[in-house]
C-alpha positions as CSV (number, residue, x, y, z in Angstrom):
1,X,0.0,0.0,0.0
2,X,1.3,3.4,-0.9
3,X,1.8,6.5,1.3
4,X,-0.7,8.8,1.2
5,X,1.0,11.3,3.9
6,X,4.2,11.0,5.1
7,X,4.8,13.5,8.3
8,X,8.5,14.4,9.2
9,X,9.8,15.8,12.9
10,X,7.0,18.4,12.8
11,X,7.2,21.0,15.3
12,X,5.5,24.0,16.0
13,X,5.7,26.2,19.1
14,X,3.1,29.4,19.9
15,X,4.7,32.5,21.6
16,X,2.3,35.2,23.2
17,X,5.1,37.1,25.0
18,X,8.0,35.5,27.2
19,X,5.3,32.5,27.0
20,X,5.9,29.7,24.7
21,X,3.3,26.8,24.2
22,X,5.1,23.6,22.3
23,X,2.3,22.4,20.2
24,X,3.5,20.1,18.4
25,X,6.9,18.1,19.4
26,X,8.7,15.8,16.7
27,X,5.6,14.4,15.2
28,X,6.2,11.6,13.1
29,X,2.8,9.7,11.0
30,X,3.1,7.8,8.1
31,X,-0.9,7.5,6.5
32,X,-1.2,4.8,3.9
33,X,-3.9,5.2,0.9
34,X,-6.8,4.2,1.3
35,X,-7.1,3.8,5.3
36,X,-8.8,5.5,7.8
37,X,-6.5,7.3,10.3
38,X,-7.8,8.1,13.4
39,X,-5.9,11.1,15.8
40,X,-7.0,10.8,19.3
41,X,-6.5,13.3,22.0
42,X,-7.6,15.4,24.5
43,X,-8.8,19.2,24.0
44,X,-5.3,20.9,23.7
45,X,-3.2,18.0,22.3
46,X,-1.6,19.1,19.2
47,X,-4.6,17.7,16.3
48,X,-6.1,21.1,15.3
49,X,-2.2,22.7,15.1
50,X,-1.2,19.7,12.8
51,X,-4.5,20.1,10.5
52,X,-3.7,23.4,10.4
53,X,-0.1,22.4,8.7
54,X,-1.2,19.7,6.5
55,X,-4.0,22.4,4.9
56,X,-1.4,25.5,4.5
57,X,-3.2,27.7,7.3
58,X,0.1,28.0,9.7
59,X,3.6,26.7,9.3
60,X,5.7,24.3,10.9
61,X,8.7,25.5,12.6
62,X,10.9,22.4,11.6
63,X,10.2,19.1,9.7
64,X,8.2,18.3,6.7
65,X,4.8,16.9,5.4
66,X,4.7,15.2,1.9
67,X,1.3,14.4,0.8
68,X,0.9,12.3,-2.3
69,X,4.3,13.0,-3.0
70,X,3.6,17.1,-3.0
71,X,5.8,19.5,-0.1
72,X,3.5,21.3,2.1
73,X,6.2,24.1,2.9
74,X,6.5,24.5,-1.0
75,X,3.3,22.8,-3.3
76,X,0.4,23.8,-1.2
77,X,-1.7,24.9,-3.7
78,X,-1.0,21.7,-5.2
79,X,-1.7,19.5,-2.5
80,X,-5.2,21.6,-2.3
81,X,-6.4,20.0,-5.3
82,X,-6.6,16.4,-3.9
83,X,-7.0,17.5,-0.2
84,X,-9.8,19.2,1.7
85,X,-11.0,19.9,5.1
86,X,-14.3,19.1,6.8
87,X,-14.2,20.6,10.2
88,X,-17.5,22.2,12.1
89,X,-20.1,24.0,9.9
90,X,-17.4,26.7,8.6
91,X,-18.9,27.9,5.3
92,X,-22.6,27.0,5.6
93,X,-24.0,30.0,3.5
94,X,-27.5,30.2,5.6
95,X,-29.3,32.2,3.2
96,X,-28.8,30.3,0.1
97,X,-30.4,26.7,-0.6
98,X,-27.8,23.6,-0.4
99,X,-27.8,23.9,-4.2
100,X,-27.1,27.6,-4.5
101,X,-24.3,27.2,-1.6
102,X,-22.6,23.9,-4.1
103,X,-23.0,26.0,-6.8
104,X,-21.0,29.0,-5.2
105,X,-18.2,27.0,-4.4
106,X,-17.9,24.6,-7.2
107,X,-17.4,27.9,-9.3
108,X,-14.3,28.8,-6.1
109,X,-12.9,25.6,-6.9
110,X,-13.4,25.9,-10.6
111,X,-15.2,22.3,-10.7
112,X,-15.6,21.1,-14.3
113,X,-19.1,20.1,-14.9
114,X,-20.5,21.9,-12.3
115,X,-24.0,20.7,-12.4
116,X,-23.2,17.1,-13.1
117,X,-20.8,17.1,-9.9
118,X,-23.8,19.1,-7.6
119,X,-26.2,16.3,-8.5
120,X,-23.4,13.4,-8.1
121,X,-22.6,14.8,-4.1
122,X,-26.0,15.5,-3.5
123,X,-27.0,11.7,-4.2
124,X,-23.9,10.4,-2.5
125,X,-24.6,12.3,1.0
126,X,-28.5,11.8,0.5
127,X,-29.3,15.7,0.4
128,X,-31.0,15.6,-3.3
129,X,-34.4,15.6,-1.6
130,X,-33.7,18.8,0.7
131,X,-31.2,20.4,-2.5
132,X,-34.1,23.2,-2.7
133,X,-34.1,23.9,1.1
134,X,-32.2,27.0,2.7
135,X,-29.0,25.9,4.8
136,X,-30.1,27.9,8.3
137,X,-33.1,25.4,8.0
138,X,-31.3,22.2,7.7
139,X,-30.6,20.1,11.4
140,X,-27.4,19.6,12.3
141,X,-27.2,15.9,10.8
142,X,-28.4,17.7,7.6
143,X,-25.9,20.3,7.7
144,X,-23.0,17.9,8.6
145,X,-23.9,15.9,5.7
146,X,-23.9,19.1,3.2
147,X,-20.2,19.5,4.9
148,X,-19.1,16.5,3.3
149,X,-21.0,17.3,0.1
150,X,-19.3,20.8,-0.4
151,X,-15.7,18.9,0.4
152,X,-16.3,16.3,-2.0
153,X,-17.2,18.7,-4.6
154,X,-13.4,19.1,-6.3
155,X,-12.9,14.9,-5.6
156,X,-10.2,15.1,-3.5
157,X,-8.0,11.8,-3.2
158,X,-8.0,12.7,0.8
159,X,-10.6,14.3,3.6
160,X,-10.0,15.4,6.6
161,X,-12.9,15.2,8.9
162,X,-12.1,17.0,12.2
163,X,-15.1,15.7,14.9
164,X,-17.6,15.1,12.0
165,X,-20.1,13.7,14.4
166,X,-19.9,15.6,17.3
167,X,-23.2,17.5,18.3
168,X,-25.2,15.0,16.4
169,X,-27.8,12.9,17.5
170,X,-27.8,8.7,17.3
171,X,-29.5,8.4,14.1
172,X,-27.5,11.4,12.4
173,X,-24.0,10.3,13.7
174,X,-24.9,6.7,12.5
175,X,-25.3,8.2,8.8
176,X,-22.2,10.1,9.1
177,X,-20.1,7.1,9.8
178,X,-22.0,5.1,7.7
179,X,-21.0,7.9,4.4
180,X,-17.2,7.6,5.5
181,X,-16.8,4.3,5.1
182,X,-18.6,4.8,2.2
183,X,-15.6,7.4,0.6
184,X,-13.2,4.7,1.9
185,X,-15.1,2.1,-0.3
186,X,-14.3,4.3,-2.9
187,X,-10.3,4.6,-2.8
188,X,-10.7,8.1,-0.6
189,X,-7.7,8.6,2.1
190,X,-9.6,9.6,5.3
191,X,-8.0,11.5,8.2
192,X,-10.6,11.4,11.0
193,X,-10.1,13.2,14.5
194,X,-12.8,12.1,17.1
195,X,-13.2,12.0,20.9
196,X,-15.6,9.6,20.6
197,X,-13.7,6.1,21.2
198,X,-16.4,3.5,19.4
199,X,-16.7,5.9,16.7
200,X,-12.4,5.6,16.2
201,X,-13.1,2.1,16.9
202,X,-15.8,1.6,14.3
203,X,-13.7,3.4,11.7
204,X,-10.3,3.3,11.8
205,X,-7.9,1.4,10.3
206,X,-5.0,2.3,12.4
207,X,-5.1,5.4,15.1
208,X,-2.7,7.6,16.9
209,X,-2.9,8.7,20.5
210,X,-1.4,12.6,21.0
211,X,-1.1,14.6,23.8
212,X,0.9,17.2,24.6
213,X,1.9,17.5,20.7
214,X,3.6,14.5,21.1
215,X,2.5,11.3,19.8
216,X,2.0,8.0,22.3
217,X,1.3,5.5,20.2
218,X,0.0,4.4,16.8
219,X,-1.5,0.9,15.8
220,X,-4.6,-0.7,14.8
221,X,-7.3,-0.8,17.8
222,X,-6.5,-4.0,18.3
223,X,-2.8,-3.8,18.5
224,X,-3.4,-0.7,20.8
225,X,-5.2,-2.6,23.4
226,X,-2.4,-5.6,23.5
227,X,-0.2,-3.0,23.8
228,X,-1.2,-1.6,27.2
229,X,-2.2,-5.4,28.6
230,X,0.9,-7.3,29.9
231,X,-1.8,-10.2,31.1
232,X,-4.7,-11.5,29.0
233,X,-8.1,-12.1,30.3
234,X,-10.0,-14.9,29.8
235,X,-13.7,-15.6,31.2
236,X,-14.9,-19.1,31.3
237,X,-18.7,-19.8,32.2
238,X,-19.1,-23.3,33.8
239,X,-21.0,-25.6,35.7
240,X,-18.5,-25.5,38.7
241,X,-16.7,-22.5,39.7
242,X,-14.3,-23.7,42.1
243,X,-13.0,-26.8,40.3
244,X,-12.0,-24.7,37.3
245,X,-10.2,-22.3,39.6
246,X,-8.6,-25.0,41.7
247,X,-7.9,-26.8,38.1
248,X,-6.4,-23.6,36.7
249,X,-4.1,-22.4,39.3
250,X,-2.1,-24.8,39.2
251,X,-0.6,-23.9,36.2
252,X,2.4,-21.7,36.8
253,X,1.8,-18.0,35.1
254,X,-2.4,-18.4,35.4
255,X,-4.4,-16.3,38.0
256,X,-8.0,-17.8,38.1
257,X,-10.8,-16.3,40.7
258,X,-14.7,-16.3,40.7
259,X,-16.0,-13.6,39.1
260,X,-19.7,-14.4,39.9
261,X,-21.7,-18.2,40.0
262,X,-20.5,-20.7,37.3
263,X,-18.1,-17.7,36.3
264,X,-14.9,-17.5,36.6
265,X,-12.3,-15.1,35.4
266,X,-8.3,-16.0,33.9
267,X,-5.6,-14.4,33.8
268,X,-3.1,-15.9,31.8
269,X,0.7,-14.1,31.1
270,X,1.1,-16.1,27.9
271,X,-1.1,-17.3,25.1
272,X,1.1,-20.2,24.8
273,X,-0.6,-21.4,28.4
274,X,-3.9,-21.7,26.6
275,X,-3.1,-25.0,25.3
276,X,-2.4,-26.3,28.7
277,X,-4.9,-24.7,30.1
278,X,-7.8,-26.5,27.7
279,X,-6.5,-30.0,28.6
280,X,-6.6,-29.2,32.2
281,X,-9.7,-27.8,31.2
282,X,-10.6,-31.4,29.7
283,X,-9.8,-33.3,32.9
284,X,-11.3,-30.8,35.1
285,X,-14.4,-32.2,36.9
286,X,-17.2,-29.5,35.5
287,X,-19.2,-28.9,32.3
288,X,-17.4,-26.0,30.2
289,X,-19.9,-24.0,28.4
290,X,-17.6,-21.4,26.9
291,X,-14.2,-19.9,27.0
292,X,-13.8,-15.7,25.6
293,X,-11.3,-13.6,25.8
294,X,-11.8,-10.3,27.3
295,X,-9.7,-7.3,26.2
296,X,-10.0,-3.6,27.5
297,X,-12.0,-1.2,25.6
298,X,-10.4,1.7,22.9
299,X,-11.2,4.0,25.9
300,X,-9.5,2.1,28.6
301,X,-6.4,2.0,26.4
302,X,-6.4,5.1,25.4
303,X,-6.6,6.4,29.4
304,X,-3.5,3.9,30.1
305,X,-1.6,5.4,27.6
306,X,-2.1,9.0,28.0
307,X,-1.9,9.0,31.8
308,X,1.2,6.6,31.6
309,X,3.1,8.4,28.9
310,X,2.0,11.7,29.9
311,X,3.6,11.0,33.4
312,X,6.7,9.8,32.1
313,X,7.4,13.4,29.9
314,X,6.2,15.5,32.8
């Protein structure tokens, strides 16, 4: 899989006086095409500082960001042809309908076939039914939707969706997750910012946990939540509680206890012991009804590694 964005040592520090905030601290994020990359943080963390960068609003104050093979210090206006932004309800036009709004814009970004394109983003984010309505009327779902529409207007190769569900009801937030992996279907390079964990989880292909502009850790969801357990977790449901755990810890590196009745929680330091553990299992005197692993949720994880991490630099 190729690269879609390759960032280098980015850096960036505010100054308002003698102060200086370090917003971003040797940032390094490699985002291959055709995923969805998920950037996790808390309110202050460095995300909106390194969107900023990657769209040619600010500057970095060392490294470099290469998307698809453009320098953002030095081709931003060609990196704008294949990138754009979806972040908030910045440039809802209230007092023109959803077509009139398109239309203004598609003439901005000089769309070819303007009225072909209006109709082809207004199908894909369902909005051809309300393309007559005035923006300020739309709900929020409606005008998140028409957020997507605009940024798909010049086909960009990859979006960046800062907190595209946030503020947004159940049913709303299920069709704006539901259109992105829609534009993933389609070959789209997705850059997705979210504080909301079974969203990233839902979504993302790989994610990267920042705080403090520096980055904690980046994997898949699942390699993420390994990461952070040094024991695995297994719960077995049974006929007798106490055998299994009088079975089980015997075996050196296993930690079995009752959880509740006929349910008994493992702890096991290796998944090599699971082999020995399933014939002891086999000669243990109850019925076994099922053996699961357990593994800490996205938001568990990503509280383990901030707090940790975040200790460690302070």
């Amino acid at each position: 899989m190729d690269r879609a964005v390759t960032i280098t040592n980015i850096s960036k520090t505010f100054h308002s006086g003698k102060d200086a905030v370090k917003a971003l601290v040797s940032v390094n994020i490699e985002i291959q095409k055709g995923e969805i990359f998920g950037l996790l943080g808390p309110n202050g963390a460095g995300k909106t500082t390194l969107i900023s960068i990657m769209s040619g609003l600010i500057s970095p104050e060392s490294g470099t960001i290469i998307i698809l093979g453009y320098d953002c210090s030095k081709q931003i206006t060609d990196i704008k042809k294949h990138l754009n932004v979806v972040s908030g309800f910045t440039g809802v036009l209230n007092s023109l309908t959803c077509e009139q709004s398109l239309t203004y814009y598609g003439l901005l970004y000089n769309v070819p076939n303007l009225k072909t394109r209006i109709n082809d983003v207004l199908k894909l984010t369902n909005l051809t039914p309300v393309r007559n309505q005035l923006a300020e009327e739309l709900s929020s779902g409606m005008k998140q939707r028409f957020m997507l529409a605009k940024a798909l207007l010049n086909e960009p190769d990859i979006l960046i969706l800062d907190e595209p569900t946030v503020g947004l009801d159940v049913e709303s937030a299920l069709s704006i997750r539901h259109l992105i992996k829609q534009l993933r279907s389609e070959g789209r390079t997705i850059l997705l910012t979210t504080h909301n964990m079974f969203e990233a989880e839902e979504l993302c292909d790989r994610i990267a946990f920042i705080n403090r502009g520096k980055i904690m850790e980046i994997g898949t969801p699942t390699e993420l939540k390994r990461h952070v357990v040094s024991n695995r977790l297994v719960e077995i449901h049974c006929s007798e509680d106490e055998c299994v755990v009088k079975t089980l810890s015997k075996i050196k590196g296993v930690s079995a206890s009752v959880k509740s009745a006929n349910l008994v929680h493992v702890s096991v330091d290796s998944y090599k012991k699971m082999k020995e553990i399933m014939k002891a299992l086999a000669n243990c005197d109850s019925e076994i009804y099922s053996i699961n692993e357990m593994e800490p949720t996205l938001e568990e994880t990503y509280l383990k590694i901030i707090n940790k991490k975040g200790k460690q630099n302070e």
